[in-house]
FIVOKOL-144524 format. One record per residue: z negated, y negated, x negated of N, C-alpha, C in turn; residue in three letters. Coordinates in steps of 0.02 Angstrom, whole numbers, plus 50000, padded with zeros to 5 digits. Atoms other than C-alpha are relative to their C-alpha. Example, Ala and Ser with C-alpha at 12.3 -4.5 7.8 and 13.67 -1.06 7.14 Angstrom:
2
500005005949955496105022549385500004994049955ALA
500035005950042496435005349316499634994550039SER
***
This chain:
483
500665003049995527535171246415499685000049931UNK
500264999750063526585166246266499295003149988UNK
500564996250019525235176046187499654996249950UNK
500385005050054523705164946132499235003349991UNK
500884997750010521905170546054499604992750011UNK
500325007249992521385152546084499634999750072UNK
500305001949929521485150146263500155006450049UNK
499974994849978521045163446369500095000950070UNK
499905001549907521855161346544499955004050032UNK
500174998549970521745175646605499275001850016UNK
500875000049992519785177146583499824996250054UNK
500265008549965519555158246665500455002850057UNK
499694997549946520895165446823499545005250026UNK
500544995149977519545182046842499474992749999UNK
500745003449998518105168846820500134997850049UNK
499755003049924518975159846956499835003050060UNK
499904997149941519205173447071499285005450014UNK
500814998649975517435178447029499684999450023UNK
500335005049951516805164447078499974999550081UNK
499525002649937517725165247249499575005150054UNK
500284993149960517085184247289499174997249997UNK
500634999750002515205178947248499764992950036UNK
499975005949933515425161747350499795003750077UNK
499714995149920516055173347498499405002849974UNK
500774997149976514465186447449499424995450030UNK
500665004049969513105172647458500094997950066UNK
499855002249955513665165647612499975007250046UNK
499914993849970513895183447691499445001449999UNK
500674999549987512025185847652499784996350032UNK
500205004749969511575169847706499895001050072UNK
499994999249953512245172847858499745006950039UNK
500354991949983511635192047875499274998250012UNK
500645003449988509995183547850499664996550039UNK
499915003349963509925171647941500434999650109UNK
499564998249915511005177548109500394996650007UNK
499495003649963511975163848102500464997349956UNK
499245000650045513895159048042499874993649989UNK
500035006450033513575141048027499154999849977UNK
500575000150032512065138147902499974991449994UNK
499755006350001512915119847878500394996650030UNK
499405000749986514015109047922500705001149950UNK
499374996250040515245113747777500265005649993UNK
499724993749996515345130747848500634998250073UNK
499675000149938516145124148005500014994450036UNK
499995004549954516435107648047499884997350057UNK
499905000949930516885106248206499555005450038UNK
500364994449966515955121248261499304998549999UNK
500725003549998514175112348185499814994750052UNK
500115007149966514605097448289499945002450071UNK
500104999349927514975107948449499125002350021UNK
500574997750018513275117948401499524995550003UNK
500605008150014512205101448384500114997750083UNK
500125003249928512655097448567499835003850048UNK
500464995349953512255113648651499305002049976UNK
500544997650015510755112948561499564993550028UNK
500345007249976510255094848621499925001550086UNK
500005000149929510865099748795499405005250030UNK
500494994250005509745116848779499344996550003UNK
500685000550001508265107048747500014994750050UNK
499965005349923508705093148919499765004850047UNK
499974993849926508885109349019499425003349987UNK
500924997250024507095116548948499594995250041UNK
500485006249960506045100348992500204999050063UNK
499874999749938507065099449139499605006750053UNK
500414994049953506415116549205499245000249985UNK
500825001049995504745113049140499804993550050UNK
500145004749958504675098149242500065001050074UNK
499944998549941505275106449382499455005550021UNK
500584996749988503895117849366499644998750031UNK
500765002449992502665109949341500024995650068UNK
499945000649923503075100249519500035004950039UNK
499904995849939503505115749605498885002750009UNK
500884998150004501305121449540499834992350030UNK
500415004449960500775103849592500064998150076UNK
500115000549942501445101949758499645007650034UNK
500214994449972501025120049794498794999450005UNK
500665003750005499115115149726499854995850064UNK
500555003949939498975101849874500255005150059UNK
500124998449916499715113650007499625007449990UNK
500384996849988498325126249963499294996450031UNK
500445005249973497225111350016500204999950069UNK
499805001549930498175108550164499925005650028UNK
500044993449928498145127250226499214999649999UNK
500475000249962496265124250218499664996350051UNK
499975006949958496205108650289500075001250080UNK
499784999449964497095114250414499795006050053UNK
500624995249986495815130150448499594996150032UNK
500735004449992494435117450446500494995650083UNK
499755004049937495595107850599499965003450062UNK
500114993749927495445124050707499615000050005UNK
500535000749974493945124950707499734992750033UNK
500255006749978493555106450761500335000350076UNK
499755000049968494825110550886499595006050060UNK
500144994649955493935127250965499284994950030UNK
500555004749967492285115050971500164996450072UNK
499695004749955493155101751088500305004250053UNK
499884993549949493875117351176499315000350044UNK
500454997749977492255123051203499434994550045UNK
500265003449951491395107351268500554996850043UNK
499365001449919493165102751392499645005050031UNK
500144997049968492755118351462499285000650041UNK
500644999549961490935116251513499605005249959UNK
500494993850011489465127851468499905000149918UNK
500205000250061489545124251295499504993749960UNK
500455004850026488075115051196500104995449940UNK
499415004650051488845098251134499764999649931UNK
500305002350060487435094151005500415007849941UNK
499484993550018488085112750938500494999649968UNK
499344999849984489735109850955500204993949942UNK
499895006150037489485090350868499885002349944UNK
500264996150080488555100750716500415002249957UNK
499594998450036490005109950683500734999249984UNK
499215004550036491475097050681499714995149983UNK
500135004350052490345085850586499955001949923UNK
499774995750067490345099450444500714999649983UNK
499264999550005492155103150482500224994449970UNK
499575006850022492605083250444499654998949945UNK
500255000750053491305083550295500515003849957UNK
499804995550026492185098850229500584996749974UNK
499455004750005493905088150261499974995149933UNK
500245003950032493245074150166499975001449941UNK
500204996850080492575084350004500785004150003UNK
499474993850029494275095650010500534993949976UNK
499635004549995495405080450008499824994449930UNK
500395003950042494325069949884500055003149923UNK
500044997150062494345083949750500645005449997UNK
499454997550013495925090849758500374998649954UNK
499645005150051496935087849601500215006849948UNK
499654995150020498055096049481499954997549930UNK
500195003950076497285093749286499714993550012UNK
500485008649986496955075349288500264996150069UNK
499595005349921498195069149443499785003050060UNK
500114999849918497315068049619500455000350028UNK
499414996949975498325076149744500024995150074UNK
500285002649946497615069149909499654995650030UNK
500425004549987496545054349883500394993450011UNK
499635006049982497815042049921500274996049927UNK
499885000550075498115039849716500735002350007UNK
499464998450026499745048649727500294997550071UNK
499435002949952500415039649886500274993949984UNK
499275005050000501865028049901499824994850023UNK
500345005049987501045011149925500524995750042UNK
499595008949937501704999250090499834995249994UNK
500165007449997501664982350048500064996150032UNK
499975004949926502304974650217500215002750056UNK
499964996849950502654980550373500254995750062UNK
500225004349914503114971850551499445003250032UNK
500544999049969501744971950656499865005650076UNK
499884993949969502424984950769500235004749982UNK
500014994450029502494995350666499295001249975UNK
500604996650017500895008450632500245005149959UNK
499974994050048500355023050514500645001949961UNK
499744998750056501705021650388499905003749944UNK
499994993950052502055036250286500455000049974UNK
499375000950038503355035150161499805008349954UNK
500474992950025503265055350091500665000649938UNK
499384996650056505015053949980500464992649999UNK
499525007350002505935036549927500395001749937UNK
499445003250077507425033649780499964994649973UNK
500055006450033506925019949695500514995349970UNK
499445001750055508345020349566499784994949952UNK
500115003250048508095005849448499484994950032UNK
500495005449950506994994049596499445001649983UNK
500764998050010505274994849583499684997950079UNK
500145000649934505274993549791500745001150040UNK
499554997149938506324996649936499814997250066UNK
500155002449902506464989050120500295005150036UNK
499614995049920506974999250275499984994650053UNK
499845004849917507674989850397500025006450069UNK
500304997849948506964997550565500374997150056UNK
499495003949949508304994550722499675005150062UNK
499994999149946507655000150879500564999950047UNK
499285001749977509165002650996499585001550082UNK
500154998649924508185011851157499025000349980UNK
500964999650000506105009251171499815007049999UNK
500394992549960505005025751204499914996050070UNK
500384999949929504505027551375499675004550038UNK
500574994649953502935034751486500485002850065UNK
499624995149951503575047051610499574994450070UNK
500235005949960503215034151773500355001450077UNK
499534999349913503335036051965499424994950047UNK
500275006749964503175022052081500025000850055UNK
499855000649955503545029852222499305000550026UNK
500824998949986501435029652271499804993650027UNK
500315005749945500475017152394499794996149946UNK
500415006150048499975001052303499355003050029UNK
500905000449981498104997552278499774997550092UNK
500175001849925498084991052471500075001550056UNK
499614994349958499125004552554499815005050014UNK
500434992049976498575017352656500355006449946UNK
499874994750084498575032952532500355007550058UNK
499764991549948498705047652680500184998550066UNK
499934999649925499085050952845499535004650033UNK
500604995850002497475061352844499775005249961UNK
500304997850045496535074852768500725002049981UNK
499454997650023497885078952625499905002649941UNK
500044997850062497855088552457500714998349949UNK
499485002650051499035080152319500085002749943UNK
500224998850050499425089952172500294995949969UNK
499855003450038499505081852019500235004149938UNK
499904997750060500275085551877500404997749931UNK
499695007150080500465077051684499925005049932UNK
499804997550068500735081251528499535005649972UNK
500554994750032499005089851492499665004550061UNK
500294994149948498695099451656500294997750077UNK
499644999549920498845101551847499104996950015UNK
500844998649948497225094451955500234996450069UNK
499825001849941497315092552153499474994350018UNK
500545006049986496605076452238500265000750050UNK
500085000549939496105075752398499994994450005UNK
500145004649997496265063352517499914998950066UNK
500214997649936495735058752679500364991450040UNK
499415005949991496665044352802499664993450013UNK
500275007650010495395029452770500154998349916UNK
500095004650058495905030052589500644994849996UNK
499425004350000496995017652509500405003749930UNK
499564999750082498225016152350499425000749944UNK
500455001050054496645010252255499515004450007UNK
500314996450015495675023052304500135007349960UNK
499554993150037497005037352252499974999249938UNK
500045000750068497035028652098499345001249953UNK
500604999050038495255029252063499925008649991UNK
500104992750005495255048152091500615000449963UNK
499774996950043496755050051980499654997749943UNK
500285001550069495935041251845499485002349986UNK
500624996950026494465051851863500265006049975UNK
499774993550030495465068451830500434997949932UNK
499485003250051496415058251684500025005249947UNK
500084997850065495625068651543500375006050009UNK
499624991749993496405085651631500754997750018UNK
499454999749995497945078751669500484994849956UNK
499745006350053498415062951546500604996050053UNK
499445004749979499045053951675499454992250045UNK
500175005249966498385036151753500284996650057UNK
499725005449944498635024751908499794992649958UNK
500025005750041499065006551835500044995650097UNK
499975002549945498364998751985500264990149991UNK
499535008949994499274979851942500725004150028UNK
499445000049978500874987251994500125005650027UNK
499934993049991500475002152076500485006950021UNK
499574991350035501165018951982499495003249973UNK
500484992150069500745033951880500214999549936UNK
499765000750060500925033251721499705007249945UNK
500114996050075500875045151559499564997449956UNK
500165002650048499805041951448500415000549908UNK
499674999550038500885049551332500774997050005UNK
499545003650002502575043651275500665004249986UNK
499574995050045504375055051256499915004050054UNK
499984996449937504975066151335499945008149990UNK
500364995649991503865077851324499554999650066UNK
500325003349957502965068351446500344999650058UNK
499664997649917503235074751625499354997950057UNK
500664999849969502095069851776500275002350054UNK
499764995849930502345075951979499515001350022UNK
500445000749936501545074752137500215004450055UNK
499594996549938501945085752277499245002150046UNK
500594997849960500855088152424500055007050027UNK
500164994149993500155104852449499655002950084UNK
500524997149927499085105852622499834993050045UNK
500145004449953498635094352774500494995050000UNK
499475004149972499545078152827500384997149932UNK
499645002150062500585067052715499734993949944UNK
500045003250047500495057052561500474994849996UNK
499665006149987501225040652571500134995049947UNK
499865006950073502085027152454499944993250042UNK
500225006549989502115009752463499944998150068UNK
499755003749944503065007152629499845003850039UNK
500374995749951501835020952734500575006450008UNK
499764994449952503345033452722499665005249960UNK
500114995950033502825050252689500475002349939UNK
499754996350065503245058752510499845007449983UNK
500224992450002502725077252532500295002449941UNK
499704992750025504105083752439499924999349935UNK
500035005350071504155084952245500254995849965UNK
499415004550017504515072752147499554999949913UNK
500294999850109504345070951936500494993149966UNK
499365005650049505065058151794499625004649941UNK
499884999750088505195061451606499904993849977UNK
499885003850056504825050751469500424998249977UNK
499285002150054506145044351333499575000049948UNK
500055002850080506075045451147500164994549979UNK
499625006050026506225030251049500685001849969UNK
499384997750040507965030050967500204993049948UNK
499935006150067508625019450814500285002149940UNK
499715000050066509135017850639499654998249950UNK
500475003250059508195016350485500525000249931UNK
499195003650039509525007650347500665006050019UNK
499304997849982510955013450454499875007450024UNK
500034993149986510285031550494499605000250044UNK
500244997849947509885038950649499395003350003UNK
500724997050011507845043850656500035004250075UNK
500134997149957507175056850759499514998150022UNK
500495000750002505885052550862499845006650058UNK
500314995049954504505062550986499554993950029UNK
500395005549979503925046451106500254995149952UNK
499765005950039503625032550982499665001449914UNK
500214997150060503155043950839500785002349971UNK
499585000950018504645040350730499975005249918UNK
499674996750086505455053650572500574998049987UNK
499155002050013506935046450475500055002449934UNK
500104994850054507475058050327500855000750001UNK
499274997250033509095058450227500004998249923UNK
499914999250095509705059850039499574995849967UNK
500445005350055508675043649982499304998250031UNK
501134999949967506905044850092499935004950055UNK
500524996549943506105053150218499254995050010UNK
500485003949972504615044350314499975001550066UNK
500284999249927503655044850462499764992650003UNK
500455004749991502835029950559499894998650096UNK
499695001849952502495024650730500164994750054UNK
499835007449959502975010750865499525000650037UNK
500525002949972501505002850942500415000850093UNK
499804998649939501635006751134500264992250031UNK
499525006249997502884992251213500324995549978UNK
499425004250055503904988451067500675000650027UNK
499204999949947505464984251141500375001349941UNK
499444998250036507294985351063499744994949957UNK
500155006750051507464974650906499905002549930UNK
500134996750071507414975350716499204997849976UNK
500734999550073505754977950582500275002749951UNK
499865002050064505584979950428499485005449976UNK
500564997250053504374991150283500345001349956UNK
500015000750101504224987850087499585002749978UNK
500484995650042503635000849992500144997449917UNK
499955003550067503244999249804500075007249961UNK
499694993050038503615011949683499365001949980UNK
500734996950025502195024149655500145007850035UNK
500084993749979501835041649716500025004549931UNK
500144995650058502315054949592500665002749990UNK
499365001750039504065055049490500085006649979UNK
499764998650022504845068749438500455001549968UNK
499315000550032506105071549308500375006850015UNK
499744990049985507145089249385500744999849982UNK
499434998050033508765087249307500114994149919UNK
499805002150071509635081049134500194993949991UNK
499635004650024510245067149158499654992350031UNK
500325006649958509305046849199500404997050030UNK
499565001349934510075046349353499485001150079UNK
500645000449936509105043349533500285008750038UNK
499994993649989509935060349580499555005249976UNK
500344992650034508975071349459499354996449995UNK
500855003049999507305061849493499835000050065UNK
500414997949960506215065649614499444994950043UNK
500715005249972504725051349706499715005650063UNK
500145000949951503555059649826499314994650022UNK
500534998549971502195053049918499375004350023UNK
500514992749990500585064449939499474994750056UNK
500425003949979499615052050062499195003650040UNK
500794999650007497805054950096499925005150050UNK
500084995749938497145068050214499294999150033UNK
500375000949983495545058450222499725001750083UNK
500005001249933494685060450403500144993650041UNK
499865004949961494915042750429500744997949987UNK
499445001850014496805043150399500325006550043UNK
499284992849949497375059850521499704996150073UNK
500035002049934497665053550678500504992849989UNK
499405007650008498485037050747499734995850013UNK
500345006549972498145019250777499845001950087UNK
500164999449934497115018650932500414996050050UNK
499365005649959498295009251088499295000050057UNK
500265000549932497265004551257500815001550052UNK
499434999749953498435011351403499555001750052UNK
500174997149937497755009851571499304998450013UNK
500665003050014496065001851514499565005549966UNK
500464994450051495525016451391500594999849927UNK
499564999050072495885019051205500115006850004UNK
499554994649983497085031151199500145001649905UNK
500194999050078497035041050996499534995749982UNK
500595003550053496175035650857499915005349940UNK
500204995450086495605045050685499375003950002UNK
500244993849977494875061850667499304998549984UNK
500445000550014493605052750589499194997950059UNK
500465003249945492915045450760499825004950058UNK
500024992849944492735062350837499275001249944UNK
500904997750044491025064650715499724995950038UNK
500765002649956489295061950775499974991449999UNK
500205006050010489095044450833500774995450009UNK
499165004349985491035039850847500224997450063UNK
499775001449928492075032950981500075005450038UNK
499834992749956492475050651028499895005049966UNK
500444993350030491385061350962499905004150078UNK
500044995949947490945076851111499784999550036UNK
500485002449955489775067251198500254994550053UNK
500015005749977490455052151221501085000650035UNK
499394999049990492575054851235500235008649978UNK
499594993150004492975074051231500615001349999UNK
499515000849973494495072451309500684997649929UNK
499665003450068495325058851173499995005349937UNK
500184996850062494455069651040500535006550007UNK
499554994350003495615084051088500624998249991UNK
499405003450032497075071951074500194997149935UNK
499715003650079496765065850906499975004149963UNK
500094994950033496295083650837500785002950001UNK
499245000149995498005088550911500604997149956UNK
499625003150052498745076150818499984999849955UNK
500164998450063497805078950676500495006149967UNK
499694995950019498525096450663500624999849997UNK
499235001650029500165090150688500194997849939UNK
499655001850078500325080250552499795003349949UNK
500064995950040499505093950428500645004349986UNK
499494993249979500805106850493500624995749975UNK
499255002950023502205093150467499885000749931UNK
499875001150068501645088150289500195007049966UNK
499834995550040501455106050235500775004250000UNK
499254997650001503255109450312500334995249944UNK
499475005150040504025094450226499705003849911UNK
500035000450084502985098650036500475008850011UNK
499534993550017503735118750073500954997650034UNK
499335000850002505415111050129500254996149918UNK
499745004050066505585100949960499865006249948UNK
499904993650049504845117149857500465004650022UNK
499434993649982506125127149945500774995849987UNK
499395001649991507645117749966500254993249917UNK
499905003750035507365106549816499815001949931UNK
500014998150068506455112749662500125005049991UNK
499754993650030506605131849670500825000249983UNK
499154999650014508805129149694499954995749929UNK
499925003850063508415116449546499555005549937UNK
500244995850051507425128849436500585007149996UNK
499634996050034508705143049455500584995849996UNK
499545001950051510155132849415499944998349936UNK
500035004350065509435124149278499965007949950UNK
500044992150021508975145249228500705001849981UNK
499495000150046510685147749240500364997049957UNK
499575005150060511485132449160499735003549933UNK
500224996650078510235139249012500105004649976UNK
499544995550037510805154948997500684998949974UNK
499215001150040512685150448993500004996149938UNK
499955006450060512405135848869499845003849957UNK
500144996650067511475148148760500575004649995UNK
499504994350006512665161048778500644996949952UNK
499445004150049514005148548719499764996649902UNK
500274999350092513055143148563499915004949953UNK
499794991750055512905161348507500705000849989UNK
499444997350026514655163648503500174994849953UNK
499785004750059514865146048414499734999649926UNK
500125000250071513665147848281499435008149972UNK
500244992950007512915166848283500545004249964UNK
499784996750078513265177548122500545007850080UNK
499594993549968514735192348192499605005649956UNK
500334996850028513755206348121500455005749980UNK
499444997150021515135217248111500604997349922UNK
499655002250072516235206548020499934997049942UNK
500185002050074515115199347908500025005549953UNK
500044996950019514725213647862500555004049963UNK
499334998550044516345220047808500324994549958UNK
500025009050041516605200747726499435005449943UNK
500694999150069514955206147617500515004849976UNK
499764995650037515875222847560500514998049970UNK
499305001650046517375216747527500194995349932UNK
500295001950034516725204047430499634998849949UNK
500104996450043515705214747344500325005449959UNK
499474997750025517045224747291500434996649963UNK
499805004150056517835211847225499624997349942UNK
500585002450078516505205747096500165005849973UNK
499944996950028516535223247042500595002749977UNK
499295002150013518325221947020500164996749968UNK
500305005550012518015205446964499795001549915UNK
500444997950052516865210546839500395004349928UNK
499584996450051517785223246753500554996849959UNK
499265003050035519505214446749499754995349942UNK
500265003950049518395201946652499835003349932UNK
500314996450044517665213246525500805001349978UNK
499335000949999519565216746523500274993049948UNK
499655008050012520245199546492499554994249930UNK
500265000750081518805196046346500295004849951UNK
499834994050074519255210846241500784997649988UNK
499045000750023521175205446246500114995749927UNK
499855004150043521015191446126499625003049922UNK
500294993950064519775200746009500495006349989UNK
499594996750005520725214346011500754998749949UNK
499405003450033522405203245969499964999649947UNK
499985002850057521635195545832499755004849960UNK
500324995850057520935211545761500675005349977UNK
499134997350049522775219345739500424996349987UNK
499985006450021523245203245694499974999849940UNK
500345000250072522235204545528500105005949978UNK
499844995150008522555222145521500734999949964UNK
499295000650054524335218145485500134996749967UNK
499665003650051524285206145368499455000149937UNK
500384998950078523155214845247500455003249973UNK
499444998550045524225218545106499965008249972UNK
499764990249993524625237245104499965001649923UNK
***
């Protein structure tokens, strides 16, 4: 190997490998500093690039659980409305109790379910979560057409997907039907075979009617239609029967004679013994799926809606129709813009003039109506329809009790399972980005020493590798001074 004072290679080889150890230190701080092994992408290629996508996905799955939040606080917001609401409905209900029963003082009684439906009114009106109304009919799911037998359309959960509307095709396959017995004397038919006691009994109670053997069909009928309000049942003297006023088969009625001679149907024979019918639920399909109904109060509920509505009393078999428009209140509860991880409900109004149902005439009386017409001065306020007023309060509380099941079936079965997954997806995802770009603290740390050990290694050999050539050239000159 040649020996040169010129060029000093091994100096520039230490400067090299100086360089190399104090590369490796800075970076070893860097990362000590910092916590984390990739500072760049020229620490780690492929590892920056995986790092950049669990950090994009990290911040989907964040907004995602804030969104799911913040829905799980706003529906919860209207059903603290609804459990008062729904307070305020008991009491309207003990009123109407209290004047059915007698002895109670209606004006009284009118005083304090005209508060109760004020109360309604103001709780429903100012309900709201920051700036979005919860209950004023602002965050419901707007019906733009309907068939005409079809009533009170409630749409509480639709999938829009990319539409900005939706039809339901509505198939009727079997009608509702009033619980109905014909076996009873027409209007012109002797009614008894003398003094006789008939009990009655319908959907909303038991009351006995007497009868004595000059009446007829039409007179039986007039005395059932005077006990109507205690028992919900009518004589439809055009074709004379009994009828339900209600619809479903819930709806049970029965006659059986109790004391003295007999009770007679059309053709004078006696009918002593008992006898009852049932109702029918409507039955059907709403786009291809089987709805539940109760009468002709229709629920149809699977993966892409849920809705309520109901069939106008003597809607036969046959298809309808309802077009909703896109509105209610959207949420975004998962990562990805897809109609799966988005959310529509409905919040529809809880106004007083929106609980209850379209009024029907059955039997030559309006039969429901809205809770609103049970206040002073209404169709059935306590004075004037008691009776009704206990049927539409009834119904009132039904549909409270449903909505607040359906908003705690969607916070239960829908956003809390979507807030702890999205919890865990976020832990794992983070967990995985620490190992991809989080500093090893251990082994940096032994990286830094070793590193530093080398500079000072480094260092020396250098101090080294200058003096060689000085050195050279100074016994160099040494020997060729002339002795």
């Amino acid at each position: 190997m040649a020996i040169s004072i010129s060029t000093n290679t091994s100096a520039l080889q230490v400067i090299r490998a100086l360089d190399s150890a104090n590369r490796t230190q800075n970076r070893s701080l860097l990362r000590l500093a910092t916590g984390l092994r990739i500072n760049s992408p020229a620490d780690d290629p492929a590892g920056s690039f995986l790092a950049s996508r669990f950090r994009v996905h990290l911040a989907t799955l964040t907004q995602a659980s804030e969104n799911t939040q913040l829905a799980n606080s706003q529906l919860s917001t209207a059903d603290v409305t609804l459990e008062q609401i729904e307070s305020l409905l008991d009491t309207i209900s003990a009123s109407v109790t209290a004047v059915l029963g007698g002895g109670a003082d209606v004006a009284t009684e009118q005083a304090t379910v005209d508060d109760a439906i004020a109360s309604i009114n103001r709780l429903t009106l100012s309900s709201r979560f920051g700036s979005t109304y919860l209950l004023n009919n602002t965050a419901a799911i707007p019906v733009t057409s309907k068939s005409a037998a079809l009533t009170d359309v409630n749409p509480r959960r639709v999938e829009f997907g990319s539409g900005s509307s939706v039809t339901f095709s509505v198939v009727v396959g079997t009608p509702a039907e009033q619980a109905r017995l014909a076996n009873v004397p027409d209007a012109g038919d002797a009614a008894a075979s003398g003094a006789t006691t008939v009990r009655l009994t319908g959907p909303k109670g038991t009351a006995d009617i007497s009868l004595v053997i000059a009446d007829t069909g039409a007179t039986f009928g007039t005395k059932v239609n005077t006990v109507r309000a205690q028992t919900g049942v009518y004589y439809d003297a055009a074709i004379g029967e009994l009828r339900s006023e209600a619809f479903g088969s819930n709806a049970v009625i029965s006659t059986e004679t109790i004391a003295g001679g007999s009770f007679l149907d059309d053709t004078g024979s006696p009918i002593d013994a008992f006898q009852s019918d049932t109702g029918a639920d409507a039955a059907g399909t709403v786009n291809g799926a089987s709805f539940g109904a109760a009468g002709n109060q229709v629920t149809a509920s699977t993966a892409q809606f849920n809705l309520t509505f109901a069939l106008r009393a003597g809607t036969g078999a046959g298809s309808y129709s309802i077009t909703v428009a896109k509105g209610g209140l959207t949420y975004q509860i998962g990562t990805q813009p897809l109609p799966s991880d988005r959310l529509t409900i409905g919040l529809n109004t809880t106004l007083a003039s929106a609980l209850g149902v379209t009024a029907e005439t059955l039997g030559g009386l309006d039969v429901g109506g809205f809770l609103s017409s049970v206040g002073g001065g209404g169709a059935n306020d306590l004075s004037t329809n008691p009776s009704n007023a206990s049927s539409i309060v009834g119904t009132a509380q039904t549909q409270v009790s449903s909505y607040r099941s359906f908003l705690g079936s969607i916070i239960s079965t829908s956003l809390e399972p979507t807030i702890d997954a999205l919890e865990d997806t976020t832990t794992e995802i983070t967990g995985a980005l620490g190992i991809v770009q989080d500093t090893d603290i251990a082994t940096e740390t032994t990286t830094l020493s070793l590193a530093q050990a080398r500079i000072e290694s480094a260092t020396s050999s250098l101090i080294i590798a200058n003096d060689f050539p000085r050195n050279l050239a100074s016994r160099l000159l040494q020997a060729l001074e002339p002795k």
